[in-house]
ROKE-188210 format. One record per residue: residue in one letter; x, y, z of N, C-alpha, C in turn. Coordinates in steps of 0.05 Angstrom, whole numbers, padded with zeros to 5 digits, always signed. Layout:
AXYZXYZXYZ
...
//
This chain:
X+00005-00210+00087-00006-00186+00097-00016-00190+00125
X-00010-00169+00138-00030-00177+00172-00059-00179+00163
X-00062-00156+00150-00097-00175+00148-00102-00193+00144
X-00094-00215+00128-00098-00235+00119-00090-00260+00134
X-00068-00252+00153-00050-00266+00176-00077-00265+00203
X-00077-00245+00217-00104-00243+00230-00131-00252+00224
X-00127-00256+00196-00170-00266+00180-00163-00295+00187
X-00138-00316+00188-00135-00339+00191-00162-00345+00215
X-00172-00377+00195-00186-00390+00221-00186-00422+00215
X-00192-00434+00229-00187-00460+00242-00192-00478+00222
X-00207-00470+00200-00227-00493+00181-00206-00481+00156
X-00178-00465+00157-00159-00463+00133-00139-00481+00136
X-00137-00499+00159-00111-00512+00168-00121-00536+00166
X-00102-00557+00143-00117-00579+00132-00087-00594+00135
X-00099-00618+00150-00080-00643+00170-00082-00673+00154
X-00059-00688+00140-00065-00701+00132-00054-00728+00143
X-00052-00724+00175-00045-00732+00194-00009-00742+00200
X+00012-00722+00177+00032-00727+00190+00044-00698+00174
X+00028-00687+00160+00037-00652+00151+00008-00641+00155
X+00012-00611+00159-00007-00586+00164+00007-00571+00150
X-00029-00563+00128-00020-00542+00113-00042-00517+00124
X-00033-00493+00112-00049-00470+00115-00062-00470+00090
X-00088-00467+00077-00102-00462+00047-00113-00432+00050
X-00096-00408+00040-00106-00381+00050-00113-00374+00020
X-00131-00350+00014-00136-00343-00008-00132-00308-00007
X-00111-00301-00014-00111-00265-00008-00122-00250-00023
X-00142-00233+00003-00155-00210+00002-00157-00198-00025
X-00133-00195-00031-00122-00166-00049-00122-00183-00082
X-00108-00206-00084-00099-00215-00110-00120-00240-00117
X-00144-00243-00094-00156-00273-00095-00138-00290-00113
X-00110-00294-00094-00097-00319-00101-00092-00344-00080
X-00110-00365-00089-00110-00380-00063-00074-00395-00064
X-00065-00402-00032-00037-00419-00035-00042-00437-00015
X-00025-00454-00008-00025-00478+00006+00007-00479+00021
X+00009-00470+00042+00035-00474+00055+00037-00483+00080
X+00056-00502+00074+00062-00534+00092+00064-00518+00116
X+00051-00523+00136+00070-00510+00163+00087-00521+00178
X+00112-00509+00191+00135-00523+00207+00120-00523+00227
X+00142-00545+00249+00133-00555+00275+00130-00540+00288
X+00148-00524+00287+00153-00500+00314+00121-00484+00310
X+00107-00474+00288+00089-00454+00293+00062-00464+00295
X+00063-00495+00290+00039-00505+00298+00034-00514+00328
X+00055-00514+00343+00067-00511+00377+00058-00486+00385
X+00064-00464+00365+00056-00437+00378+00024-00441+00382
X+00011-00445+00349-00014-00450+00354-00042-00461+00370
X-00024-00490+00378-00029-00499+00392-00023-00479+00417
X-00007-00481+00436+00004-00462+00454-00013-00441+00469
X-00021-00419+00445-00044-00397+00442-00065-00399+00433
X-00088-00423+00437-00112-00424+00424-00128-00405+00427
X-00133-00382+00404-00156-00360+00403-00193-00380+00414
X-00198-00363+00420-00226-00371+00416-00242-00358+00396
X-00261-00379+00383-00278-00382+00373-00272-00395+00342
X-00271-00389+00316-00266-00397+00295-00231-00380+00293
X-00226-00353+00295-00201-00351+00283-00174-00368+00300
X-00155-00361+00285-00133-00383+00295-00116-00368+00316
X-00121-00342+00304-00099-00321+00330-00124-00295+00345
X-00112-00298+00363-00141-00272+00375-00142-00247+00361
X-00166-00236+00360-00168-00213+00347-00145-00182+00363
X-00138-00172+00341-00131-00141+00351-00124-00132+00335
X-00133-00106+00339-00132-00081+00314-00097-00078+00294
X-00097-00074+00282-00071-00065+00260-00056-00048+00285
X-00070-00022+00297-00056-00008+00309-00039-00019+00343
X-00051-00038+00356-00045-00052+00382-00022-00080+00369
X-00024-00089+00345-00002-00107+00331+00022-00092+00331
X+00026-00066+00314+00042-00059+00304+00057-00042+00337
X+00035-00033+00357+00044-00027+00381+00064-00058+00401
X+00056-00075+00386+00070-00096+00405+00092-00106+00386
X+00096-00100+00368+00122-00109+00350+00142-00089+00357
X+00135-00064+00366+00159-00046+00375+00166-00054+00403
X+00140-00065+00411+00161-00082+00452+00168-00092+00451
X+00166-00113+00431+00179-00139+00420+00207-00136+00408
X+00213-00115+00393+00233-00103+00389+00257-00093+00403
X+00238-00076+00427+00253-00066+00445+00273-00086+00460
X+00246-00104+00465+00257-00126+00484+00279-00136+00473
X+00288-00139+00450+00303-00162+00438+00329-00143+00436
X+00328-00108+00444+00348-00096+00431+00348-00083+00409
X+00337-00084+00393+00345-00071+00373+00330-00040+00374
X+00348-00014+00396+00341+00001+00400+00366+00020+00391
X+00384+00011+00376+00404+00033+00364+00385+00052+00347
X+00405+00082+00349+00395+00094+00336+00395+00089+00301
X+00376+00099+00287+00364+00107+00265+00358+00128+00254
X+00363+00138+00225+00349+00156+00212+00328+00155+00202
X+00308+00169+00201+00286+00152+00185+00291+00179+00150
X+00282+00156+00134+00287+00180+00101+00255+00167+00088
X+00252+00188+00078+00223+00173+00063+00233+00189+00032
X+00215+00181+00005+00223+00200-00017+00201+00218-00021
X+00201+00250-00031+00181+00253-00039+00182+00268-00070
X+00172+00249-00085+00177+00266-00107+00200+00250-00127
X+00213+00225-00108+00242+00217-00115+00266+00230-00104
X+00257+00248-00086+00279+00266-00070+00278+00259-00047
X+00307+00245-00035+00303+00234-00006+00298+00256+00010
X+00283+00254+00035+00276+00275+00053+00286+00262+00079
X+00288+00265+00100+00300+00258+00126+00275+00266+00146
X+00261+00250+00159+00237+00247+00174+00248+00266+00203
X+00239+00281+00215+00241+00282+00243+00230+00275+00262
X+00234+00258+00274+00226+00248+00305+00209+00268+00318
X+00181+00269+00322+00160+00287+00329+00170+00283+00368
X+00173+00267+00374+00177+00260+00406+00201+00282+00416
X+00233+00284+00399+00252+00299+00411+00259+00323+00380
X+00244+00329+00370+00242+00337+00346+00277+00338+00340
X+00284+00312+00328+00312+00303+00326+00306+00287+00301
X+00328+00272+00281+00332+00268+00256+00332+00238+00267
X+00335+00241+00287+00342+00194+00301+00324+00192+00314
X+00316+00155+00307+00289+00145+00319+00310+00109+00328
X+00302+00100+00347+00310+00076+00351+00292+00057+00336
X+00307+00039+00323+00307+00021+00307+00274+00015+00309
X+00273-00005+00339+00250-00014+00351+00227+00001+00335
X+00223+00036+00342+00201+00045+00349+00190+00046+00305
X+00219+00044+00293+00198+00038+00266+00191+00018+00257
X+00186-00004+00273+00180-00029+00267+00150-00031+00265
X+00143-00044+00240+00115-00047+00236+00106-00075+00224
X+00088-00081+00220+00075-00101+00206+00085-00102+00174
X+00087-00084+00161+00088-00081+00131+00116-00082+00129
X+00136-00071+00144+00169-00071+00146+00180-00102+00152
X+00161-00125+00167+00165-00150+00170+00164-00165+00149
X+00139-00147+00137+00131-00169+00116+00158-00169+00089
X+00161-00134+00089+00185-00135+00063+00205-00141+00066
X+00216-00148+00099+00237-00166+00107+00237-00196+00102
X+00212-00203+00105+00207-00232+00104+00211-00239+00070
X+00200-00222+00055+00210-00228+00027+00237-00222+00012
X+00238-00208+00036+00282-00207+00023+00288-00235+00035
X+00287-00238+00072+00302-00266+00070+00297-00287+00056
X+00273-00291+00051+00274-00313+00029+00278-00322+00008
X+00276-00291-00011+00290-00293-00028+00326-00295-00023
X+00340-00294-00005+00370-00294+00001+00374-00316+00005
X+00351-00335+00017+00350-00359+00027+00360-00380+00003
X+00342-00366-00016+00351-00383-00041+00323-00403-00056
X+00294-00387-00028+00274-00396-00048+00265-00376-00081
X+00250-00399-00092+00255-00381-00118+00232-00363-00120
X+00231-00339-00132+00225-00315-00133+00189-00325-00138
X+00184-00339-00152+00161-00356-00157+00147-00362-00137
X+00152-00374-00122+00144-00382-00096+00141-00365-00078
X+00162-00343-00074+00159-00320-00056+00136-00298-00065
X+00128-00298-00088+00108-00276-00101+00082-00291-00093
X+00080-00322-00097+00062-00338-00086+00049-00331-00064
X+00072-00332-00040+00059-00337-00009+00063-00316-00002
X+00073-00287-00016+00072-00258-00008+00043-00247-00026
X+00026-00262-00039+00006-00252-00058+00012-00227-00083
X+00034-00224-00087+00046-00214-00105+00033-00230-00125
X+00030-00222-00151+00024-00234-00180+00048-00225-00202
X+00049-00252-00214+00072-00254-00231+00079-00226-00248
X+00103-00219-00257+00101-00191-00269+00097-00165-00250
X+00087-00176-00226+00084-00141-00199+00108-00116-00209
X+00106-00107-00207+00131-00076-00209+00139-00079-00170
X+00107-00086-00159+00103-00075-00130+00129-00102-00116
X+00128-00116-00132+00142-00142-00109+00170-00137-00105
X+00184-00113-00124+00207-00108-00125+00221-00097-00111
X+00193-00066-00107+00199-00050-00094+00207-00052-00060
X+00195-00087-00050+00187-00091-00029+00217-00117-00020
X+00236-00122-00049+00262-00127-00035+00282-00109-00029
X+00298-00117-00021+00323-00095+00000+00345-00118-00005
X+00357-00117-00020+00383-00134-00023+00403-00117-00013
X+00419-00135+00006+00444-00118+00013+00466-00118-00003
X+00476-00107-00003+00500-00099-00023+00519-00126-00024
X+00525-00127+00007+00542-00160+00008+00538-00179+00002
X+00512-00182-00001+00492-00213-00007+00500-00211-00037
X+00492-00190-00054+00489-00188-00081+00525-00189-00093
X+00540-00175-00080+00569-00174-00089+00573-00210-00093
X+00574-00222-00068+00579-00256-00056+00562-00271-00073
X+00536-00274-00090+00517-00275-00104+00534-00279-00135
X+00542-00253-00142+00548-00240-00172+00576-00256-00173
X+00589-00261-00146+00627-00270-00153+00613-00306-00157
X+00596-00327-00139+00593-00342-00147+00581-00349-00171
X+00560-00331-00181+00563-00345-00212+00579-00333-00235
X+00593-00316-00222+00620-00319-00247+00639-00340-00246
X+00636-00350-00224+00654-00370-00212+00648-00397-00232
X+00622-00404-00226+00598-00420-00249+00616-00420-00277
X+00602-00389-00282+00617-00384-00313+00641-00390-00322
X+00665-00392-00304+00686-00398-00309+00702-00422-00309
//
């Protein structure tokens, strides 16, 4: 969760002088975890030292999720989009309040919470096990909610389903 990503501070990151782990306990499920950190993001850390106790500088949910769409931009991913939400279980088709139009570029729906249910699809595609991902997403065993929050692509799952028949055979 960004809240819980932003609450990070300096006395959770425990060095046992040749691995660093994070020891976070979430907000929502008070489930504490322990995850090893790679090289690369303890470089970032290092890199950007916040001041005072937290590990990343403070800023609001709304100024994050404003800089993940520049971040976005920057990188391209500004093809158009539909946006659909359900209401009721009935898809509805959002309109773009800016050109009151049915298409939004990719970028501008990028949020904090859309990262996060990306980050739990790739890992689960990755091929960590679903256990682990409910773990360090604070999901609790049995969630309905952790499900709702994968997006398997059709291709992944077709390529998926032919190798273990493959297995079976």
């Amino acid at each position: 969760r960004a809240s819980d990503l932003l609450n990070l501070r300096k006395q959770q990151l425990y060095c046992d002088g040749t691995h660093t782990w994070l020891v976070v306990n979430s907000k929502k499920t008070h489930q504490q975890s322990r995850i090893l950190l790679p090289e690369v993001l303890l470089r970032i850390i290092k890199k950007y030292p916040a001041k005072g106790k937290r590990i990343f500088p403070v800023i609001s949910n709304v100024n994050f999720n404003r800089q993940i769409k520049i971040i976005g931009n920057l990188a391209g991913w500004t093809e158009p989009v539909v946006c659909q939400r359900n209401k009721r279980g009935i898809p509805v088709i959002v309109k773009n309040r800016k050109n009151n139009d049915h298409r939004y570029r990719f970028c501008d729906l990028l949020t904090t919470h859309n990262l996060r249910r990306s980050a739990i699809t790739v890992l689960l595609m990755m091929g960590m096990p679903e256990q682990l991902v409910r773990r360090v997403s604070g999901h609790r065993p049995g969630s309905r909610e952790f499900h709702r929050y994968v997006c398997l692509s059709q291709d992944w799952q077709d390529e998926e389903s032919s190798k273990a028949f493959e297995r079976l055979s």
